[in-house]
C-alpha positions as CSV (number, residue, x, y, z in Angstrom):
1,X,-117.7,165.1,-51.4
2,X,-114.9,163.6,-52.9
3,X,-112.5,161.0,-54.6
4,X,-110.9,158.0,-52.7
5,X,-108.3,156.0,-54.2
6,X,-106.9,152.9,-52.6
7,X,-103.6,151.2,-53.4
8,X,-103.9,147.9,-52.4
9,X,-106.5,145.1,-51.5
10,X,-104.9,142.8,-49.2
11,X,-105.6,141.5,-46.0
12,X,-105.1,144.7,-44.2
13,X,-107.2,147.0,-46.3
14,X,-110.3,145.1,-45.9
15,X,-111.8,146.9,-42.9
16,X,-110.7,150.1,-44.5
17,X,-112.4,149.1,-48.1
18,X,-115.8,148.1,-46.2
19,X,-115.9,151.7,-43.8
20,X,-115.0,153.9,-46.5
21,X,-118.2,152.2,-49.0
22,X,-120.3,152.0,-46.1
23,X,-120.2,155.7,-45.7
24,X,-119.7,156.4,-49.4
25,X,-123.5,157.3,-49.7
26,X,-123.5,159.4,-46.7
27,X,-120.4,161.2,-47.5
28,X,-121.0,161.7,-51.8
29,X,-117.9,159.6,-51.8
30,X,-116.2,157.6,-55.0
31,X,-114.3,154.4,-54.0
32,X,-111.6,153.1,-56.4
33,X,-109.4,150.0,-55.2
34,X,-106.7,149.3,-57.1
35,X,-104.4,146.3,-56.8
36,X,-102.3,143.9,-59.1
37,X,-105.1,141.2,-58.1
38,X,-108.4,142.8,-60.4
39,X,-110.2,140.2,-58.9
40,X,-109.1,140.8,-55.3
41,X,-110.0,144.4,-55.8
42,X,-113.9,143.4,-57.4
43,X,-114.0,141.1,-54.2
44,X,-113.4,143.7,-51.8
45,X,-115.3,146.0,-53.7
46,X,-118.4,143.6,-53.9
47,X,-120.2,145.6,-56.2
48,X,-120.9,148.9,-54.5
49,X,-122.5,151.3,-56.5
50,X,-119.9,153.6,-55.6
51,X,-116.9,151.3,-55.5
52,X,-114.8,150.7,-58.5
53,X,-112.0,148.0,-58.7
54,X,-109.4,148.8,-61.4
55,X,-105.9,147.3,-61.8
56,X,-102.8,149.0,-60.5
57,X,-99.6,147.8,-60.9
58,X,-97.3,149.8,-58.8
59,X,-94.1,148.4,-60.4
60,X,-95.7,150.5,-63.6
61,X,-95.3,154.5,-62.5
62,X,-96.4,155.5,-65.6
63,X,-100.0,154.3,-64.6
64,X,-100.0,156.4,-61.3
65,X,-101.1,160.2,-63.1
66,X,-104.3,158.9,-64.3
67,X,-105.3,157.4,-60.8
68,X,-103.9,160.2,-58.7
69,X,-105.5,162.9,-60.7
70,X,-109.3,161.2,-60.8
71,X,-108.7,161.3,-56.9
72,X,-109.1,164.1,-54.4
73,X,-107.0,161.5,-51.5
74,X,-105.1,158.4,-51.9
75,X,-104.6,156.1,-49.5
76,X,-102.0,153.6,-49.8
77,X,-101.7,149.9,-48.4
78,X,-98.4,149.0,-50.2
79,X,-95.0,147.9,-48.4
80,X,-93.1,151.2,-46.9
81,X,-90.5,150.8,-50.0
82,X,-93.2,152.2,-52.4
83,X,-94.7,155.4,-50.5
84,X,-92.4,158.0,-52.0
85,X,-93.3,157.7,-55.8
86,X,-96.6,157.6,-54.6
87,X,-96.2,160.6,-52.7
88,X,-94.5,162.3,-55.2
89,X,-97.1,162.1,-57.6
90,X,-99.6,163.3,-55.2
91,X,-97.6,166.2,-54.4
92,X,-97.3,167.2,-58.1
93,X,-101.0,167.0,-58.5
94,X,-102.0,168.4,-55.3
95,X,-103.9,165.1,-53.5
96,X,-103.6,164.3,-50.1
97,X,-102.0,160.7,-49.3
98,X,-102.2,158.4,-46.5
99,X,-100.4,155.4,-45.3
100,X,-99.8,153.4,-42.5
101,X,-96.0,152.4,-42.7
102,X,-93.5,154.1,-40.7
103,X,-91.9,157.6,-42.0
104,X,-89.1,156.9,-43.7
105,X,-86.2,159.5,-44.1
106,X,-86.8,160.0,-48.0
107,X,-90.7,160.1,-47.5
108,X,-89.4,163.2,-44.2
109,X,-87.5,164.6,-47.1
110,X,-90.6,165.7,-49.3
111,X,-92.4,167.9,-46.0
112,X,-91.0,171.0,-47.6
113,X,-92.4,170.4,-51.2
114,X,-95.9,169.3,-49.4
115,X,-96.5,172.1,-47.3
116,X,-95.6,174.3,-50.1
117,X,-98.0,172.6,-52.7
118,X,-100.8,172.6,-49.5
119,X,-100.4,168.6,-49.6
120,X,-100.7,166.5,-45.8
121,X,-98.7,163.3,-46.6
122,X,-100.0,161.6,-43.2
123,X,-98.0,158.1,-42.6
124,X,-97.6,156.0,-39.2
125,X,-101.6,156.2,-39.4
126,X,-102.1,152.8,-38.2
127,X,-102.5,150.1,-35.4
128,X,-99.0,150.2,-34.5
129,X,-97.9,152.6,-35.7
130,X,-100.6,154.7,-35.4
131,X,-103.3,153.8,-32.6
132,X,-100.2,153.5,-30.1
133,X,-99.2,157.1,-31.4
134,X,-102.6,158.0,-30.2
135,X,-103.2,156.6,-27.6
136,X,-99.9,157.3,-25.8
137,X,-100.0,161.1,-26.7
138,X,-103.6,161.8,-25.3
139,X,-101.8,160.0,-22.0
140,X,-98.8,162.0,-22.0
141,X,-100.5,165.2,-23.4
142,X,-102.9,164.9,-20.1
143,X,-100.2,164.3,-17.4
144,X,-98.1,167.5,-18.7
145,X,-100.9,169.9,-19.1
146,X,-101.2,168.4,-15.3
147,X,-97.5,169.5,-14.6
148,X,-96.1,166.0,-13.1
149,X,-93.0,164.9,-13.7
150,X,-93.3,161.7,-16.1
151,X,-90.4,159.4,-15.0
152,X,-91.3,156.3,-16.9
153,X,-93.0,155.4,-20.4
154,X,-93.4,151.7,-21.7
155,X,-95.7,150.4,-24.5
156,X,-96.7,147.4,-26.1
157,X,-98.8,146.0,-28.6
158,X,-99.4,142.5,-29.9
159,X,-101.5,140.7,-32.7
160,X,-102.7,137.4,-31.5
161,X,-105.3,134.6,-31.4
162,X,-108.3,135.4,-30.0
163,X,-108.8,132.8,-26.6
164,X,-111.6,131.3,-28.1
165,X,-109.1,130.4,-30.7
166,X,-106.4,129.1,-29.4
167,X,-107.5,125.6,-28.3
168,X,-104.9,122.9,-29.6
169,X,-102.4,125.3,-30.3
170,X,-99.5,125.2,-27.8
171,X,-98.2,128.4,-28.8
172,X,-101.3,130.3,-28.8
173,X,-100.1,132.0,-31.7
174,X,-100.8,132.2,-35.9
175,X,-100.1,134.7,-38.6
176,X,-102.3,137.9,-38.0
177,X,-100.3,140.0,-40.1
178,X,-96.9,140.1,-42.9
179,X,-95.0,137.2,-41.6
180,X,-91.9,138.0,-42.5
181,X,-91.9,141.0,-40.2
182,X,-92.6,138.0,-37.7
183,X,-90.3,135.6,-38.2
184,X,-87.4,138.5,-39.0
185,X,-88.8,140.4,-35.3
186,X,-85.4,141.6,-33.7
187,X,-82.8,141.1,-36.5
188,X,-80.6,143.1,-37.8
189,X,-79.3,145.1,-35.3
190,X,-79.2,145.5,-31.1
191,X,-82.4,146.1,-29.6
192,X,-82.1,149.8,-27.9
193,X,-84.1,151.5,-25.2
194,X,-83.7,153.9,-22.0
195,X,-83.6,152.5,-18.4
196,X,-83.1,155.1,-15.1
197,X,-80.8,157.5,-17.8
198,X,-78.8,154.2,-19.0
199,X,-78.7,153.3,-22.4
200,X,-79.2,149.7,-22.6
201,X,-78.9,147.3,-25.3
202,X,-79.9,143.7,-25.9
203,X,-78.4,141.6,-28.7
204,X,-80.5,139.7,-31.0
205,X,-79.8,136.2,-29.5
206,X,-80.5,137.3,-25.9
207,X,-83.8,139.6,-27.1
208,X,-86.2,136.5,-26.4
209,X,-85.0,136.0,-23.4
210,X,-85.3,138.9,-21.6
211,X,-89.4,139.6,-21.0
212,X,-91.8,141.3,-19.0
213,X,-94.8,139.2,-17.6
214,X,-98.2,141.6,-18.7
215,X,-101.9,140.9,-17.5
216,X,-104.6,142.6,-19.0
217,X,-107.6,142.0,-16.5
218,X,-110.4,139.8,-18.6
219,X,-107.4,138.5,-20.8
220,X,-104.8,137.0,-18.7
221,X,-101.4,137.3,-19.2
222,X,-99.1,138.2,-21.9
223,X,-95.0,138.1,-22.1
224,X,-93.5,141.5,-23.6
225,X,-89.8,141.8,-25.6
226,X,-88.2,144.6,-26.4
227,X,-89.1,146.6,-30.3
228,X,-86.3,146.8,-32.0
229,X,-85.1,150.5,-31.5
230,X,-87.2,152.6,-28.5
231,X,-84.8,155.7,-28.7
232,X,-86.8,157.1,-31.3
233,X,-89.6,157.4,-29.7
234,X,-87.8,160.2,-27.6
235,X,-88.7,163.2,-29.8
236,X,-91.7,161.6,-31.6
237,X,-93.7,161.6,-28.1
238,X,-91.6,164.3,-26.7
239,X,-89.8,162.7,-23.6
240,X,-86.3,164.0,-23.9
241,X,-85.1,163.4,-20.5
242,X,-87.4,160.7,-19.1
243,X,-85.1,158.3,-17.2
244,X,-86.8,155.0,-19.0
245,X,-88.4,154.5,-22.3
246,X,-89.3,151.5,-23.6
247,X,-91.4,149.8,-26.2
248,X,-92.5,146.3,-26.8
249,X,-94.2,143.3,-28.7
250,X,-96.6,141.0,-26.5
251,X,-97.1,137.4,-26.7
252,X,-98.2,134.3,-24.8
253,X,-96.5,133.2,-22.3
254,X,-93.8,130.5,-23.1
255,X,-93.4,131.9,-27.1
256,X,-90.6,134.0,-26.8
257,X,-88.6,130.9,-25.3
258,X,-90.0,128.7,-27.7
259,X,-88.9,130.7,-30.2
260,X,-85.7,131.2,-28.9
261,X,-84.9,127.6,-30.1
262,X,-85.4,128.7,-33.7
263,X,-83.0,132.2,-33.0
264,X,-80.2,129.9,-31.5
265,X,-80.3,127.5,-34.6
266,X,-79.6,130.7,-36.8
267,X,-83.2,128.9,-38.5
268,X,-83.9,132.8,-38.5
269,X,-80.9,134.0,-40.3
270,X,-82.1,135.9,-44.3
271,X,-78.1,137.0,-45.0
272,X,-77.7,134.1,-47.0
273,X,-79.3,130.9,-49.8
274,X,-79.1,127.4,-48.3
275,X,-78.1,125.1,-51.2
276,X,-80.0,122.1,-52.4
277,X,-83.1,123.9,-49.9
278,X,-85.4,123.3,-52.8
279,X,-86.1,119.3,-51.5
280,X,-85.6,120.1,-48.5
281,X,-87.5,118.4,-45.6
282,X,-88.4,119.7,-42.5
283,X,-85.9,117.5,-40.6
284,X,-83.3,117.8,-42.6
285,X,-83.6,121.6,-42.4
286,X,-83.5,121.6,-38.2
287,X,-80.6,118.6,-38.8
288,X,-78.6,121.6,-41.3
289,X,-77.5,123.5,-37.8
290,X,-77.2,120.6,-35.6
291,X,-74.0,118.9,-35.4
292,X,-73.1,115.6,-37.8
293,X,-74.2,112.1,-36.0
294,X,-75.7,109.0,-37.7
295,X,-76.8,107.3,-34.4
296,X,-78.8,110.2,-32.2
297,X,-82.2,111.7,-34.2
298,X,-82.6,115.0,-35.0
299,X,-85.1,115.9,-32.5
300,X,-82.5,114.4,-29.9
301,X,-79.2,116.6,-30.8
302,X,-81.3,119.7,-30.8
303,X,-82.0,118.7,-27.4
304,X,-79.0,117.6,-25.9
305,X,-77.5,121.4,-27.9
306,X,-80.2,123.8,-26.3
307,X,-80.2,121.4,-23.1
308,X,-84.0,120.9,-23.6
309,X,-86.1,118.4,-21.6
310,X,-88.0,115.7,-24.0
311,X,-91.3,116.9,-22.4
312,X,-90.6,120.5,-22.3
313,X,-92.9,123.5,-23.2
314,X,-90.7,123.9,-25.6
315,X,-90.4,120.8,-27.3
316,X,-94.2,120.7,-27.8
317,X,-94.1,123.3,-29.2
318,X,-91.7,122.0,-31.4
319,X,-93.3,118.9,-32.5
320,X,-96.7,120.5,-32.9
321,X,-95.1,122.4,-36.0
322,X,-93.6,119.3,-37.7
323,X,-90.1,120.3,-37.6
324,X,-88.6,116.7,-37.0
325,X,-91.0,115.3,-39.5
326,X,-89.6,113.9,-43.4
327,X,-92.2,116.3,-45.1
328,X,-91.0,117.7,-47.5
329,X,-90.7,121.9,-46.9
330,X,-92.1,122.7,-50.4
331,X,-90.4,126.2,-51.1
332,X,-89.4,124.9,-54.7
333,X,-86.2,126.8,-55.2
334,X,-83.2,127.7,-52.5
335,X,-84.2,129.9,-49.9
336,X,-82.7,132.2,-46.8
337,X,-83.5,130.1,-43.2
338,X,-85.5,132.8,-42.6
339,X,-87.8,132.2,-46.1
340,X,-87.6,128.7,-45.2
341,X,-88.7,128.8,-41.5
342,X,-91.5,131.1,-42.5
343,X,-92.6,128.6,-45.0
344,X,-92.7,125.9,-42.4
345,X,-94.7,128.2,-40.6
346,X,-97.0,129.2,-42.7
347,X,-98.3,125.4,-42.5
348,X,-99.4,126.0,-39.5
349,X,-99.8,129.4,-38.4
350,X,-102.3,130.8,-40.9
351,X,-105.6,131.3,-39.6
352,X,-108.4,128.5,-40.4
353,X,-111.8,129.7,-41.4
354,X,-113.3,129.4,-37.9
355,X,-110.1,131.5,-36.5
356,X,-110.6,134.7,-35.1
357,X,-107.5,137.0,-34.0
358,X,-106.9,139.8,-30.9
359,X,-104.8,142.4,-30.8
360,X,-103.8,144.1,-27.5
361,X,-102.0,147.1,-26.7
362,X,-100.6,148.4,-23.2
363,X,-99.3,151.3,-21.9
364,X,-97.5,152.2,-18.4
365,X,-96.8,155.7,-17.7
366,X,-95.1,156.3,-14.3
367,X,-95.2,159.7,-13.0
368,X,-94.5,161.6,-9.5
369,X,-97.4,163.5,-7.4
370,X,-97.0,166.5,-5.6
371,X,-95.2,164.4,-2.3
372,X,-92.6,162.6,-5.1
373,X,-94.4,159.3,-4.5
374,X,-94.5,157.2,-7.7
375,X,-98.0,156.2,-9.5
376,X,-98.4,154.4,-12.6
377,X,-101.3,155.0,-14.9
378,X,-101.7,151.8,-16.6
379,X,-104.2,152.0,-20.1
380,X,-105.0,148.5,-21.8
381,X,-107.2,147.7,-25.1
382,X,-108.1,144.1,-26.0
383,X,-109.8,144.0,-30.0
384,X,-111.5,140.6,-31.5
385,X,-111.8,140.1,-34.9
386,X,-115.0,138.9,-36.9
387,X,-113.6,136.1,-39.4
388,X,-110.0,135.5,-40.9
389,X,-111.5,138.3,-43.3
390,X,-112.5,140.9,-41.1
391,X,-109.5,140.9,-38.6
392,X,-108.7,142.6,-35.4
393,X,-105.7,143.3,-37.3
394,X,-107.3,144.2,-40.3
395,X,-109.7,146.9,-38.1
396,X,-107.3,148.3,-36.4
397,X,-105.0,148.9,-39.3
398,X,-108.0,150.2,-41.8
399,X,-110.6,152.6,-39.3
400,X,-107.8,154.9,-38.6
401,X,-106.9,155.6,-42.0
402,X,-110.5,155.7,-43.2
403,X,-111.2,158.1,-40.4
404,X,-108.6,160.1,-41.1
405,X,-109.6,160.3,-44.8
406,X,-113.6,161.2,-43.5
407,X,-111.9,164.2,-41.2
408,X,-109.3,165.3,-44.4
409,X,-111.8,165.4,-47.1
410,X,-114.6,168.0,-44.4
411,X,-111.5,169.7,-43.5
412,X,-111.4,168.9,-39.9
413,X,-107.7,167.8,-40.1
414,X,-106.5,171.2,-41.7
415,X,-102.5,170.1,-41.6
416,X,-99.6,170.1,-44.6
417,X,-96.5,168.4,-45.2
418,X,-95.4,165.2,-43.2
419,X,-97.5,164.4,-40.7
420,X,-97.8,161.2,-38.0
421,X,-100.7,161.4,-35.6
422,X,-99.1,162.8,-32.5
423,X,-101.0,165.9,-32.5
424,X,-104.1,166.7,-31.2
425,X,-105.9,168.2,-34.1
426,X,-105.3,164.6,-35.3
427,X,-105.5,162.1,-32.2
428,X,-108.8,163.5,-30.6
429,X,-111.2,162.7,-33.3
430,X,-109.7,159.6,-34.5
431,X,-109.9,158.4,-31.0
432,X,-113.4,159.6,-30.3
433,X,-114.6,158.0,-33.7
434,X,-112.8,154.5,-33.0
435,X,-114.2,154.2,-29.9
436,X,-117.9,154.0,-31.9
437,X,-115.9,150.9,-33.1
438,X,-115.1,149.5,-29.9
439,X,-111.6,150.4,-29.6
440,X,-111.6,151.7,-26.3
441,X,-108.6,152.5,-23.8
442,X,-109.6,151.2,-20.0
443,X,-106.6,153.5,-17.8
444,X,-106.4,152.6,-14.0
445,X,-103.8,154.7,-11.4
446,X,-102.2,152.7,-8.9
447,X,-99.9,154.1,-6.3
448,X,-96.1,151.9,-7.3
449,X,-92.8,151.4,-5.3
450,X,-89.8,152.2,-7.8
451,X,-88.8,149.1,-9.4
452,X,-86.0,148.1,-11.8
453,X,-87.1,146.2,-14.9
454,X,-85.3,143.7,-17.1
């Protein structure tokens, strides 16, 4: 028995919504879904007998008690920034929380106060993070209680077009999930990782250049760049002293280059407004970076500046979004390049009603056998979604967190205080259940010669 409450009714939580009422009966569960949208909430709901949509503000903390109490676990799908008051609240009335947003160092703060009041705030329960955590430690776990040396650990994980999908779509690519995490992917600060006991570091304008070519037998092939900070992965997967560590974000081949274009510009850059951006057209937002000429087009100067051919991959890419075209950009009041590109994009990149999405998620673990000789164990997972509704993204995101909340509320997962899932008690059975849903790991072990990379 028990008392679910949901923060949030967006995209991602849909999958989650749907497993926990479809085993509400089974379970004696109680369903609330809370969300700023009442009628996004009744939606998602659909009028289970045991769902209940209610509205939630979560700008309005005075609300949360009320929920928070009714509940025995909440689960919340709001942005990272909101967790802790959240958490808080379910600390002070002794209810279990999940999310699926990284830990951040105020939510690591409260894992005193939770074990104390016998509370499991259990974040990074995800696809990514979460399913990566998983799936990586039941690797890694294996090859020590094996006793080889692990010299190498990469992973990488992408949300995608299905193939069927991407037809007409030179980049192979739409929105699967926030696209602002998209089109900000790398900013900020150096992208860090480990290679042979070097520190190495690759600046955001060089980040889309440097990729790994991945193929994932039944899927082809997919280009990997480097996540934005792989050092701390060190302690969370315990692999303090492992010459390379690396982790990554997959694409088609030919985005990243693509793309590229768009980081050269500075079209990515959210540090500042661009004045009079609220007419803007698409042209004369590419023409805003390119130098001043009245006689050479638009789509010409940003040529002859990034040495592109008029027939490259690149350029039809290019022209397939409109960028060179006197639409006008529609954002209605000034805007970062960053807001503004994503608006562009948005045109084009959400998914159409006949869309379905992929995710797929890699990882290469290099280890040494009893002679020294090198083998990599190499574990791959392709996911389809159903509709633009029921996502690959959306599944992958929602069954572990609905799992976790079926194995917290029988007591199965026993655990306090700030949690991820890199632990056993946690990783087995989430695994063992998602694989019931067809996410399933296919490992292969190949004997490797050592190899530098990037």
């Amino acid at each position: 028995m028990g008392k679910i409450f949901v923060i949030g009714a967006g995209r991602s939580a849909s999958t989650l919504i749907r497993y926990l009422l479809e085993n509400a009966e089974a379970q004696s569960w109680e369903i609330r879904v809370g969300d700023i949208n009442l009628e996004l909430a009744k939606q998602k709901i659909a009028g289970h007998p045991r769902g209940q949509a209610v509205l939630f503000d979560s700008l309005d903390r005075a609300t949360y008690g009320d929920h928070i109490t009714w509940s025995d676990l909440v689960i919340s799908m709001l942005p990272a920034s909101m967790h802790v008051p959240i958490a808080r609240e379910c600390i002070d009335h002794g209810k279990h929380l999940l999310t699926a947003s990284y830990i951040s160092d105020e939510m690591q703060e409260l894992h005193a106060e939770a074990q104390k009041a016998g509370v499991l705030l259990l974040n990074e329960m995800g696809l990514d993070p979460g399913i990566d955590h998983m799936s990586a430690m039941r690797m890694l776990d294996k090859l020590r209680e094996q006793g080889v040396p692990i010299v190498r650990f990469e992973s990488f994980a992408g949300g995608l077009l299905a193939p069927q999908s991407e037809a007409n779509n030179p980049w192979r690519y739409k929105f699967t999930w926030n696209p602002r995490n998209v089109v900000l992917a790398g900013s900020g600060s150096a992208v860090k990782f480990v290679q042979e006991d070097r520190y190495k570091y690759i600046p955001y304008q060089r980040l889309f250049r440097r990729t790994e070519i991945i193929e994932i037998e039944g899927y082809g092939k997919f280009e990997g760049y480097a996540n934005r900070d792989s050092l701390k992965y060190i302690d969370v997967y315990r692999l303090r002293g492992i010459p390379t560590i690396y982790r990554g974000t997959l694409r088609r081949p030919g985005f990243c280059k693509a793309w590229d274009v768009f980081v050269q510009l500075g079209a990515t850059d959210d540090s500042y407004l661009m004045e009079g951006s609220e007419d803007m057209t698409c042209r004369e937002f590419i023409d805003s970076f390119l130098l001043y000429d009245t006689q050479d087009s638009t789509r010409l100067r940003l040529m002859h500046y990034l040495r592109l051919d008029h027939d490259s991959p690149e350029m039809e890419k290019l022209d397939w979004l409109g960028i060179f075209d006197d639409t006008p950009i529609g954002y209605g009041k000034p805007g970062t390049p960053a807001q503004l590109l994503q608006h562009i994009l948005e045109k084009k990149w959400n998914l159409e009603p006949d869309d379905k999405d992929m995710i797929v998620m890699v990882h290469k673990i290099h280890f040494l056998d009893s002679d020294a000789k090198r083998h990599q164990l190499f574990s791959s997972t392709a996911i389809l979604g159903e509709d633009r509704t029921y996502t690959a993204m959306a599944h992958t995101v929602g069954l572990p967190l609905g799992i976790a909340a079926r194995l917290i509320l029988n007591r199965t997962i026993q655990l306090t205080g700030v949690q991820r899932p890199t632990l056993p008690a946690i990783y087995h059975p989430v695994l063992q259940e998602l694989e019931r849903y067809g996410i399933t790991f296919h490992e292969r072990e190949t004997a490797v010669q050592f190899e530098s990379m990037y």
